[in-house]
N, C-alpha and C positions, 0 to 999 in steps of 0.2 A: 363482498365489502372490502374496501382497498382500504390502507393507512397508510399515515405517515408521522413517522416522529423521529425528534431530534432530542434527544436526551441529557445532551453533553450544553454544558454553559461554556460561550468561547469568549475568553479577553484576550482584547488585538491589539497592537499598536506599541511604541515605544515605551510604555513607564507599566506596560499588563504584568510585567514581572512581578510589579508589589502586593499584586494579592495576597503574595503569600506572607506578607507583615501580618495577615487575618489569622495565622496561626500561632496567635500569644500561647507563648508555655505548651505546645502541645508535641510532643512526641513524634517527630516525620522521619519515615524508612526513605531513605532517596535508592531509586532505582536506576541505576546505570553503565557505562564501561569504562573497562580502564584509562581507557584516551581522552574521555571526559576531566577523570582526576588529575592525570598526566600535563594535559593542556591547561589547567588552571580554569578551563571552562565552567566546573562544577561550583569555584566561587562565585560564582553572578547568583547562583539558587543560595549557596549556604550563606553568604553573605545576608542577604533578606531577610534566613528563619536566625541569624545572630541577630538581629537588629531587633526581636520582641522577644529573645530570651529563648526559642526554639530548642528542644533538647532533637537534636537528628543523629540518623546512622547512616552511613551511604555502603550501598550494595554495590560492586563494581564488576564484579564476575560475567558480566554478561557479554557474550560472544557475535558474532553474525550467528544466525540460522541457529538461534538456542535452543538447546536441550530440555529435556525433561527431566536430568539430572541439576542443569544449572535452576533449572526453577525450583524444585525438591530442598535446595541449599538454600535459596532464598527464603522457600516458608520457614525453613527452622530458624535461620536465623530473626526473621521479623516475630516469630513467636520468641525470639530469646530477649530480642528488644520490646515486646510487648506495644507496637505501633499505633497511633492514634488517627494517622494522617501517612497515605503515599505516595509518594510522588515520582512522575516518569521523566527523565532528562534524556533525551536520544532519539535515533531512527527509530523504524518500526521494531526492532530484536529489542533493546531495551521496553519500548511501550508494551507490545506482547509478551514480555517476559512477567512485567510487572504485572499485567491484566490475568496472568496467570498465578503467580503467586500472590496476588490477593485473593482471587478466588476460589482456591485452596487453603488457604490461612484462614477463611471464614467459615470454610465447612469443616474446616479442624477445631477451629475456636467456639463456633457456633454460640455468635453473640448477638444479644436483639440490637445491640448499637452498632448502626449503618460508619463503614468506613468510609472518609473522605479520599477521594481519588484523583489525584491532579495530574495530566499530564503535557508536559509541553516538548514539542518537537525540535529536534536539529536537523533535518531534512523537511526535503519539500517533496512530498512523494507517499509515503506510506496510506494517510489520513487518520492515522490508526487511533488515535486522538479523539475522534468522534464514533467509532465502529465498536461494536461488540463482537470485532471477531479478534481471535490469537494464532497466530502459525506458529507453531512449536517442532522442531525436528526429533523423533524418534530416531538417534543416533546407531541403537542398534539389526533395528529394520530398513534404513537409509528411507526413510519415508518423511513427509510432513502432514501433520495431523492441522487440523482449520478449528480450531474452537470456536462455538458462534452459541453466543448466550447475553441475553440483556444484562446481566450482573458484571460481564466485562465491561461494558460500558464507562469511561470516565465520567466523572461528574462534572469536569470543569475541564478544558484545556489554555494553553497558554501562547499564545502565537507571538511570538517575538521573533522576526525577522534577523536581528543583530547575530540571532545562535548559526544563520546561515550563512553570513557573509563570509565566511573563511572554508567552506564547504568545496573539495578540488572539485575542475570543470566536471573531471570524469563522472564522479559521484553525483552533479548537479543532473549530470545527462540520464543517469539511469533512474537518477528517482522525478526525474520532470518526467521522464516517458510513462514509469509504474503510474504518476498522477493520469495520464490522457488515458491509460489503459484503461483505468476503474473508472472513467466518463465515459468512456467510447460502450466500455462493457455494460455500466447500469444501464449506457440509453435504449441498448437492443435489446434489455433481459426481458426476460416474460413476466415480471414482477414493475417495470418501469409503469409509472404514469407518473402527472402533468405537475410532481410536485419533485418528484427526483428528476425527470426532463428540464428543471427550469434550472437548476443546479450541474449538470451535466452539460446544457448544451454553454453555458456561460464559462463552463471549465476548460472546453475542448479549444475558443476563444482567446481564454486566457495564456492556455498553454503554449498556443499558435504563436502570440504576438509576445510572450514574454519568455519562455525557455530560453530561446535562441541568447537572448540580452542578460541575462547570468550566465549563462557557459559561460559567454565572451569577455562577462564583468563580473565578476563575483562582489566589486564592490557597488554595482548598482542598485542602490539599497529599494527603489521603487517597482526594481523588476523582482527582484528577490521576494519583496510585501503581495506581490500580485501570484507569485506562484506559489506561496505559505497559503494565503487563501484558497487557493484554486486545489489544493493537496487536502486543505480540510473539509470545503464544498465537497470534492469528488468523494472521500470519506462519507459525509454525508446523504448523498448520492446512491453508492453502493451498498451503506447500511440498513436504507430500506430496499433497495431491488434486488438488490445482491450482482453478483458477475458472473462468468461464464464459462466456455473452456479454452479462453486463452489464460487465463490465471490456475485454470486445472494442467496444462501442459508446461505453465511456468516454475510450479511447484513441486510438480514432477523431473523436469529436468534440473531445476535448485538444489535440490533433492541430492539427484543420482550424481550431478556434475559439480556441484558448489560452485556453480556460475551466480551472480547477484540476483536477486529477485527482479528487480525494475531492468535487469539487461536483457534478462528470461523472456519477460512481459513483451519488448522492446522490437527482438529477433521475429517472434512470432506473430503481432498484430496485424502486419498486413495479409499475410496469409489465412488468420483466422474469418477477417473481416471479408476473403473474397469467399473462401468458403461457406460462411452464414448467409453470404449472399448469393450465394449459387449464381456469378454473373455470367459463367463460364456454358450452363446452361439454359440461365436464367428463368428458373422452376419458377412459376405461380404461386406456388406451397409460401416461396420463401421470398416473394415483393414484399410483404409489408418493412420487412426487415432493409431490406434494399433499399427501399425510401426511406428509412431511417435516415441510413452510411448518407445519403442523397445530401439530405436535407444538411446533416454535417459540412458536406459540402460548401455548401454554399454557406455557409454558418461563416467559414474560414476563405471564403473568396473563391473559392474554386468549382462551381456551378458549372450544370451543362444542360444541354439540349433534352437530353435522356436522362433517366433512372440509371443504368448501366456505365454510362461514361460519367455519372459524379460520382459514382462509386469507386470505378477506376482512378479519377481524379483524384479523392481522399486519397485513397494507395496510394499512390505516388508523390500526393502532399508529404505522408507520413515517410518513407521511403526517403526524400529531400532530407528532408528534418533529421531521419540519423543520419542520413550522410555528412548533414553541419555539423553534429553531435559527434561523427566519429566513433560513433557504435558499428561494431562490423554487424554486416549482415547474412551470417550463417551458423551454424555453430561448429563447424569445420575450421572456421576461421577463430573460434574461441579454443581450437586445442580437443574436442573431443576426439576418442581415438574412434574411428570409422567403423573397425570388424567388432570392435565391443558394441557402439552403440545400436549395429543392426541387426548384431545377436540378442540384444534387450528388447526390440519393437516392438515386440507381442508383449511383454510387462509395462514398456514405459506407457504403450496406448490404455491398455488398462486399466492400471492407475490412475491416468491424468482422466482417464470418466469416470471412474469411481469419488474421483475429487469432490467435496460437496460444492466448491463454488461453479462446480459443472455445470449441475442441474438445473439453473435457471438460462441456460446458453438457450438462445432461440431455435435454434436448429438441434435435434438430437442427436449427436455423433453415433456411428457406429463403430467399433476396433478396426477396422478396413479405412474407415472415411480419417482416425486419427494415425496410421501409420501413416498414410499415405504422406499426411501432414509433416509430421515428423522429417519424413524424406526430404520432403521439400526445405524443409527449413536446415535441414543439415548440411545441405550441400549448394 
């Protein structure tokens, strides 16, 4: 028996901010970073919970690739604030930061009144907004752990476009690719059908025809709207099929290198994608998967004759694409040192299948089939 559910309530558009006038007099922990405070950004939220008398505390502590210490800090303090209502302002490090310190705060409090969970995004990438999953870095293991529980869940998010228009190209590129990465990945997983497929393939579309036009404009406020969508669709998407081991190899070298998540994603997908698809061989075992990438294909105009050459094509659609983005394509080229990273091979392959977002990858990796990987992608 398949399912499918969307948990999360989304308001979109220009004036979706005012939801939160709905929290007369209540109590909101705002979770966020210092750049947000810094930039003045953070008044567009506090501004609103002023306006019905809102009592708020804003948490700012939150870093890239947050700890398990920065969350720890957070539940004490929302216990010292005694919170009614949370709310996320940030990429995905803030959202999963929050999704985690509320869901620690609840099994410490252990209160039958359901917290409200609001989060809105300042990237167009994560989806994390609508997902029940948290990446949290275990700083002293250099690892990242995947939390994945319905109680992460937001109950509402907030999509306002306006929080991205000032977003650098750089950061537009790496989290527009992390968005195609969680499409490309839900639509091949072993968990996909005809309800996360219709959200995935509209994302891979969107991303095609609208990434490129925020790099280049950040103030194009219609491409920006089309790629906040497409970042919470693909969210959507992932959080019922889940993803695979190109997000297990991303979090593994995030991890060990503190290269960006969405550049991680970015470096490895066309490699991932020839591999799942074994075009190289073109195993029987692994067409269906093939006609998937295919189908993609032509989704984004690049159709062929063959199963194997739309496959091919996708690659090298994606392939194009960073090269407009101006994401390098190796990780040699991002500064990794060479004799460390292939004295690590046999741990980072490991890890990155022990990953839980692995386990729904189509193709079952083995530690041979992921070094190999790695190689490739390193040089």
């Amino acid at each position: 028996m398949g399912n499918f559910k969307i948990g999360t309530e989304v308001h979109f558009g220009d004036d979706s901010l005012k939801r939160l006038n709905d929290f007369k007099d209540e109590k909101v922990f705002v979770v966020t970073d210092l750049f947000m405070v810094k930039s003045g950004t953070i008044n567009r939220v506090t501004d609103e919970l002023k306006k019905v008398n809102s009592r708020y505390m804003v948490y700012s502590d939150i870093v890239p690739d947050p700890s398990t210490d920065i969350v720890a800090k957070g539940v004490e303090a929302m216990m010292q604030f005694d919170a009614d209502v949370i709310v996320a302002l940030g990429g995905g490090s803030a959202i999963d930061s929050a999704k985690a310190i509320k869901y620690f705060f609840a099994k410490i409090k252990k209160e039958d009144k359901k917290m409200r969970f609001i989060a809105i995004p300042t990237t167009s990438g994560t989806g994390s907004e609508v997902t029940g999953f948290s990446v949290i870095t275990d700083k002293k293991n250099n690892v990242k752990s995947t939390l994945i529980d319905n109680e992460l869940l937001p109950d509402e998010a907030i999509l306002d476009a306006n929080f991205v228009k000032t977003v650098p190209n750089f950061v537009t590129a790496d989290t527009g690719m992390d968005v195609l990465t969680h499409a490309i990945e839900a639509y091949v997983s072993v968990n996909a059908n005809d309800f996360t497929d219709a959200f995935a393939e509209k994302v891979v579309k969107l991303v095609f025809d609208n990434l490129l036009k925020a790099y280049r404009n950040g103030d194009d406020l219609e491409a920006r709207k089309k790629m906040h969508n497409a970042s919470c669709m693909a969210g959507m998407a992932f959080n019922n099929a889940a993803l695979g081991l190109n997000h297990g190899m991303a979090h593994t070298i995030g991890a060990k290198y503190h290269i960006s998540h969405g550049r991680s994603n970015a470096i490895i997908l066309p490699y991932v994608i020839e591999y799942n698809a074994d075009i190289r061989e073109f195993n029987s075992e692994h067409m269906e998967t093939a006609q998937r990438y295919a189908y993609l294909a032509g989704i984004i105009g690049v159709p062929s004759a063959s199963v194997r050459q739309a496959v091919r094509n996708l690659i090298e659609s994606i392939k194009d694409l960073l090269r407009d983005l101006n994401i390098p394509d190796s990780l040699k080229q991002l500064g990794v040192p060479e004799k460390e990273f292939n004295d690590n091979l046999d741990e980072l392959a490991k890890t990155a299948i022990a990953d839980r977002t692995t386990g729904t990858n189509p193709r079952k990796p083995q530690v041979e089939d992921v070094k190999k990987l790695f190689k490739d992608i390193y040089s």
